[in-house]
BALOVEX-42279 format. One record per residue: residue in one letter; x, z, y of N, C-alpha, C in turn. Coordinates in steps of 0.05 Angstrom, whole numbers, padded with zeros to 5 digits, always signed. Layout:
<nodes>
aXZYXZYXZY ...
</nodes>
This chain:
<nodes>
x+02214+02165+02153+02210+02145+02173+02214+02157+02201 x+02231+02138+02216+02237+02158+02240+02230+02127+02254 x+02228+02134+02292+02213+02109+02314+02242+02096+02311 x+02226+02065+02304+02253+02053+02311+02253+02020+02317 x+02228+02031+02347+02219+02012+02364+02202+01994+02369 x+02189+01988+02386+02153+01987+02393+02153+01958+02379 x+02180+01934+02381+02172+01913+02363+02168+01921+02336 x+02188+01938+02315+02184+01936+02293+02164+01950+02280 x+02160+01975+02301+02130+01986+02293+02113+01970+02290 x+02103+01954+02311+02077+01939+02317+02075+01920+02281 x+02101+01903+02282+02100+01886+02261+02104+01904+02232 x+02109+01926+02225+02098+01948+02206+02076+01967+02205 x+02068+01965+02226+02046+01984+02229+02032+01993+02204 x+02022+01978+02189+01997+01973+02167+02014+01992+02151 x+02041+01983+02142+02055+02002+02112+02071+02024+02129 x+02071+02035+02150+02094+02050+02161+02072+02070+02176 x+02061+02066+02197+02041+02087+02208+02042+02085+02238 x+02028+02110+02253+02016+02113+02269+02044+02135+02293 x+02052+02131+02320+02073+02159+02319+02047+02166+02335 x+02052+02199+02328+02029+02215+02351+02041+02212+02374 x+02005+02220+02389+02010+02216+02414+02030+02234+02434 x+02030+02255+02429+02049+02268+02440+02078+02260+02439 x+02086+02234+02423+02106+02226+02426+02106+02194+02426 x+02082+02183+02444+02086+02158+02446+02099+02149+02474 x+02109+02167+02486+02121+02155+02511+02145+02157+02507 x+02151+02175+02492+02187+02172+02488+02196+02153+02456 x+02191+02139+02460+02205+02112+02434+02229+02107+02440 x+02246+02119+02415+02272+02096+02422+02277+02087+02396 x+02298+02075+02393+02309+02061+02374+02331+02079+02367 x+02326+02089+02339+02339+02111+02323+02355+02103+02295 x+02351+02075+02289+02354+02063+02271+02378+02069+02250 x+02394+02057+02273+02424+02058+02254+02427+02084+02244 x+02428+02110+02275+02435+02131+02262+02421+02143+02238 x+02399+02145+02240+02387+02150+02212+02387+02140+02190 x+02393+02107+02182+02399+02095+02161+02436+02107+02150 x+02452+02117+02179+02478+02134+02169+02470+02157+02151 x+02454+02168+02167+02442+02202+02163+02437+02200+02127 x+02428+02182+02117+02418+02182+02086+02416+02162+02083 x+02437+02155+02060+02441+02129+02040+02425+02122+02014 x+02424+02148+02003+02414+02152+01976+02394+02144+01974 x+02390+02143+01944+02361+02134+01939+02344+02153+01920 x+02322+02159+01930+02307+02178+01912+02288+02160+01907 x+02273+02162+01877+02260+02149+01861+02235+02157+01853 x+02230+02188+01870+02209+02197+01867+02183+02193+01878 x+02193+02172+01902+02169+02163+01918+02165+02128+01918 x+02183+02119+01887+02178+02090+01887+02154+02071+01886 x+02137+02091+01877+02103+02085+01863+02095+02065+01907 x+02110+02074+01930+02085+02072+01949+02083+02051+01954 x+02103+02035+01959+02097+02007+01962+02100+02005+01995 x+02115+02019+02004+02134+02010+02037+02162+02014+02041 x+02161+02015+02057+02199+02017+02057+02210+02050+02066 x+02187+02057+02056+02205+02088+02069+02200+02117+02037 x+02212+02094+02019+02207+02109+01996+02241+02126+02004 x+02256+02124+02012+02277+02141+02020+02279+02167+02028 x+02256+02173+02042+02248+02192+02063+02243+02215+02038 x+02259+02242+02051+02251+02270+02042+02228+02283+02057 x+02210+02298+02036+02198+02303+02037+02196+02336+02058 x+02192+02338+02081+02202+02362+02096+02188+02390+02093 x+02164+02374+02078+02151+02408+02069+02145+02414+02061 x+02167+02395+02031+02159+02401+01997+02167+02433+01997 x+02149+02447+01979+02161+02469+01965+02140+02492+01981 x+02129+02493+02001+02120+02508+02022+02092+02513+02011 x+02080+02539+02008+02067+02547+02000+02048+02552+02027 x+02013+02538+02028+02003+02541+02053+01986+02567+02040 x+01989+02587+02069+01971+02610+02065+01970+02619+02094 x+01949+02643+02093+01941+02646+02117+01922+02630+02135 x+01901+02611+02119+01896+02589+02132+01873+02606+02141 x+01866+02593+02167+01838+02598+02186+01825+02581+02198 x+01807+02562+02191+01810+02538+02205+01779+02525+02195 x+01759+02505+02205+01734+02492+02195+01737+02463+02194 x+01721+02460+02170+01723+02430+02170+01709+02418+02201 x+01707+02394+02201+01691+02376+02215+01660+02384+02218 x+01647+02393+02208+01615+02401+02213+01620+02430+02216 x+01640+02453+02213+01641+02481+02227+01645+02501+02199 x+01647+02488+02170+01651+02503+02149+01673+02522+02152 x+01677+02546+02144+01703+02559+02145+01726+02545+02128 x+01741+02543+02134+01760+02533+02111+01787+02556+02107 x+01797+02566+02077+01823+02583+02075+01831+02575+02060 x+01856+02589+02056+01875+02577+02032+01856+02577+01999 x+01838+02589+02000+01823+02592+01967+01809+02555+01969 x+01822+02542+01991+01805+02513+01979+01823+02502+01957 x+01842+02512+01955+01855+02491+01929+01850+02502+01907 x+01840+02530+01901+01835+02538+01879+01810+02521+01866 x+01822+02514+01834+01811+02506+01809+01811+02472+01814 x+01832+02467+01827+01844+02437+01832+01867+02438+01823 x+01878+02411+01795+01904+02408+01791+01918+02400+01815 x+01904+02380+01840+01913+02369+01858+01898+02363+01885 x+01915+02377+01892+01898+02369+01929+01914+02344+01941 x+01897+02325+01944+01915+02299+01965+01902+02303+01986 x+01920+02315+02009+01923+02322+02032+01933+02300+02053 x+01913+02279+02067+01922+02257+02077+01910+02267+02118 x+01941+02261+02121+01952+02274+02152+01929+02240+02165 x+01921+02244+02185+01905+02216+02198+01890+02221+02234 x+01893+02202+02242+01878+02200+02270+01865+02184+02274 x+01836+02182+02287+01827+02159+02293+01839+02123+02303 x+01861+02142+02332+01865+02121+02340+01894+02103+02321 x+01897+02117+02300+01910+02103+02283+01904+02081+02261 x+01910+02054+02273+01901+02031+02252+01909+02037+02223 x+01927+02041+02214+01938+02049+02180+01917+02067+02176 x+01913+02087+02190+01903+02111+02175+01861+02101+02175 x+01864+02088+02195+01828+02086+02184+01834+02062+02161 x+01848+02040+02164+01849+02017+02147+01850+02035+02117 x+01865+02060+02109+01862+02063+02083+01845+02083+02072 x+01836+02101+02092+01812+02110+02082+01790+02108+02064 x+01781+02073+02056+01758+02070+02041+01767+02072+02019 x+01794+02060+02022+01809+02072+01993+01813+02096+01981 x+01818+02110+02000+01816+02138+01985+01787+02151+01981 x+01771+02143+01995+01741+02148+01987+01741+02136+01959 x+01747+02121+01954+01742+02107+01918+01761+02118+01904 x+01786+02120+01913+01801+02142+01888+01792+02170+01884 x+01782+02186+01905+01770+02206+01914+01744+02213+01883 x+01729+02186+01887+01707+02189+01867+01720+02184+01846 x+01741+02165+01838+01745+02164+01802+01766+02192+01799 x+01775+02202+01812+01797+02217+01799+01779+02246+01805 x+01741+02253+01814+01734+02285+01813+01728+02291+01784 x+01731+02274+01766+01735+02290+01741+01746+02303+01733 x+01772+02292+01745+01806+02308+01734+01811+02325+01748 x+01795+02335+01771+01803+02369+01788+01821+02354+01798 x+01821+02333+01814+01834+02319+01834+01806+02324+01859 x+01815+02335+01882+01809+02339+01908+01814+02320+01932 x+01803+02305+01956+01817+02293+01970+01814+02321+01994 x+01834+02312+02016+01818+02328+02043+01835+02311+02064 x+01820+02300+02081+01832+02296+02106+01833+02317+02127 x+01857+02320+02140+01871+02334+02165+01875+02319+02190 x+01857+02322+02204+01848+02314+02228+01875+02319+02262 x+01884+02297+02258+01907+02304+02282+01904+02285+02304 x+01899+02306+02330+01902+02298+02355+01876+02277+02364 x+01851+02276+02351+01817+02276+02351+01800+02288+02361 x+01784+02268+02376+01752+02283+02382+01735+02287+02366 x+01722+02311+02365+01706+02314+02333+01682+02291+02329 x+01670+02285+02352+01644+02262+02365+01661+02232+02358 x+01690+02227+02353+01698+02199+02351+01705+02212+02316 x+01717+02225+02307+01719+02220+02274+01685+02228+02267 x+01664+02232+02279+01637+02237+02255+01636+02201+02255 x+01636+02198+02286+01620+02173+02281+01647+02154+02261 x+01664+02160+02263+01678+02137+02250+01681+02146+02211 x+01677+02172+02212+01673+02173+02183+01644+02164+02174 x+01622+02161+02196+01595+02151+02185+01592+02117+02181 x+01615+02109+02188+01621+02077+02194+01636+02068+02167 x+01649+02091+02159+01670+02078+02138+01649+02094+02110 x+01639+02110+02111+01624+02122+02100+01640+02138+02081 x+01648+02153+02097+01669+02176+02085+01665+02200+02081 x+01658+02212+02056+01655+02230+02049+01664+02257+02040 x+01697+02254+02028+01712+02274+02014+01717+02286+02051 x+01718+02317+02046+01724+02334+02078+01746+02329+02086 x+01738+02341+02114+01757+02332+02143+01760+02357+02146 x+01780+02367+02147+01795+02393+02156+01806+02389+02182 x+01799+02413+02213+01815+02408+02231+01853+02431+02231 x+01858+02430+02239+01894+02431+02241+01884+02460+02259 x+01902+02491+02238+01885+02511+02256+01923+02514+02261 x+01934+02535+02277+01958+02540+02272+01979+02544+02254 x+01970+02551+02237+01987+02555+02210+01989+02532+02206 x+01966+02507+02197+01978+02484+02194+01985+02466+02211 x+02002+02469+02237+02007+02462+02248+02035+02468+02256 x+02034+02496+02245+02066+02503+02241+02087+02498+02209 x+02060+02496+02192+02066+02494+02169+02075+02459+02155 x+02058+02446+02169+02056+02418+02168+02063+02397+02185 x+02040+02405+02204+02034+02381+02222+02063+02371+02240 x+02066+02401+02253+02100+02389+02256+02118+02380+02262 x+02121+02383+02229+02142+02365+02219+02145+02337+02221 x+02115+02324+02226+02115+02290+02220+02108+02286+02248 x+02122+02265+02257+02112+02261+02286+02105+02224+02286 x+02087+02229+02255+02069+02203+02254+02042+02206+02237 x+02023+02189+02240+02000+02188+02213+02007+02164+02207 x+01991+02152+02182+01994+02177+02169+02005+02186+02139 x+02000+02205+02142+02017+02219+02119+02002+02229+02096 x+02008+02227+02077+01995+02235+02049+02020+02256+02028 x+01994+02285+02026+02016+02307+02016+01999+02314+01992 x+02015+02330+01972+02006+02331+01941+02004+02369+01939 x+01991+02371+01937+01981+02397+01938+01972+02415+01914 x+01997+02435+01894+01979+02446+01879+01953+02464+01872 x+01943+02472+01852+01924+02502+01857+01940+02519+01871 x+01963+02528+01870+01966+02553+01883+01964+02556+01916 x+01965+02523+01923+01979+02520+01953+01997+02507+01958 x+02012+02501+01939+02056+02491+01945+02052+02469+01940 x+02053+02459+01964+02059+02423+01970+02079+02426+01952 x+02078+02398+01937+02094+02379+01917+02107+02358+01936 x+02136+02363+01925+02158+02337+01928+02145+02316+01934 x+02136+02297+01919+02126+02274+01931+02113+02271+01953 x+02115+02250+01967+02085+02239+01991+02092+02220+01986 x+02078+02212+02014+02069+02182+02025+02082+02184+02046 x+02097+02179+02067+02111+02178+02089+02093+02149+02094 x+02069+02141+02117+02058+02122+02127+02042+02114+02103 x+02031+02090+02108+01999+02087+02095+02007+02070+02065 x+01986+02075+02047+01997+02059+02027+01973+02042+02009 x+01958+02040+01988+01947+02027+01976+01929+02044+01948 x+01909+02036+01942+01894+02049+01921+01905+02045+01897 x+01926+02020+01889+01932+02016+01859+01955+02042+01861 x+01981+02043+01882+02001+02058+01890+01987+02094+01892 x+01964+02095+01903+01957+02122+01897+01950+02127+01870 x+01936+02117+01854+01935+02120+01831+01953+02120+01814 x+01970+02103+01815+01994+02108+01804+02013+02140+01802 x+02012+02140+01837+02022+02173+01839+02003+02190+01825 x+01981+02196+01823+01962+02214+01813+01962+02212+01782 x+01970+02192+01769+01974+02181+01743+01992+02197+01729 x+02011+02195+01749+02043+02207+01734+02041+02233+01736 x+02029+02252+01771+02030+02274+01768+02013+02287+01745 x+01989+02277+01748+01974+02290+01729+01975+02296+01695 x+02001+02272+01690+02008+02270+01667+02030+02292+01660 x+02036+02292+01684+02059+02332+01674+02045+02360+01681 x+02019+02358+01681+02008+02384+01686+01999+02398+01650 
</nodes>
């Protein structure tokens, strides 16, 4: 998903996302050339249920390490958080983004049916006051952790997307998986993705 202009954003917002702020004053309309840029169709991200199941994934394969960084209340956080998880869902989000709080409660509920299966959630906190995500995770009543963005993931991740938000598939070792979410999507559509991956482990 690349900006491709403040009307069709506004009227996608909900299934498409949020652009960060660092790049909300420069919007243009990128359309055509990017629909040239890639024709194809990949089928790996058909489960989401928006229009940007097209979109490659920019930081499949990348193994996160080196991490240094605390959740939201000051926990240390390193790369040993994915250990003894088949799957980390790693969902990119900002406050002032409507998609990304709108699907949150959802992932709080897939969050709880899928901790049997060594399925993990974590939110990654981009471009937030720590005082506006407590209070807004105590509103939505959000539980699975908030990770803040230390450098590594910021060179490793963050990036690359110059929207929220984003949902990344994360094995034990670290190495984001092929699939995401490019913009916001739905609890039947996440489960679905978590369905299939989990069924080839």
């Amino acid at each position: 998903m690349k900006k491709i202009g403040i009307v069709i954003l506004v009227v996608t917002m909900m299934l498409v996302g949020c652009q960060s702020k660092t790049e909300e004053s420069n919007i243009k309309d990128e359309t055509s050339a990017e629909i040239a840029e890639d024709n194809t169709t990949d089928s790996s991200n058909d489960e989401i249920g928006n229009d940007n199941i097209n979109e490659k994934n920019p930081v499949a394969g990348q193994v996160l390490k080196d991490i240094s960084t605390t959740d939201i209340e000051g926990n240390i956080i390193d790369e040993t958080i994915f250990n003894g998880h088949k799957i980390t869902v790693l969902n990119l989000w900002a406050t002032w983004c409507g998609p990304c709080v709108e699907e949150m409660p959802e992932f709080e509920e897939v969050s709880k049916t899928y901790k049997t299966e060594d399925v993990q959630f974590l939110g990654l906190i981009i471009d937030s006051e720590d005082d506006e995500v407590k209070d807004l995770l105590k509103q939505l009543g959000i539980t699975y952790p908030q990770i803040k963005s230390d450098e590594k993931l910021k060179k490793q991740i963050v990036n690359h997307f110059d929207y929220v938000p984003v949902t990344l598939f994360i094995d034990e070792n670290g190495k984001i998986l092929e699939k995401f979410v490019p913009g916001g999507t739905t609890k039947e559509a996440l489960e679905k993705m978590l369905d299939g991956m989990l069924s080839e482990k």
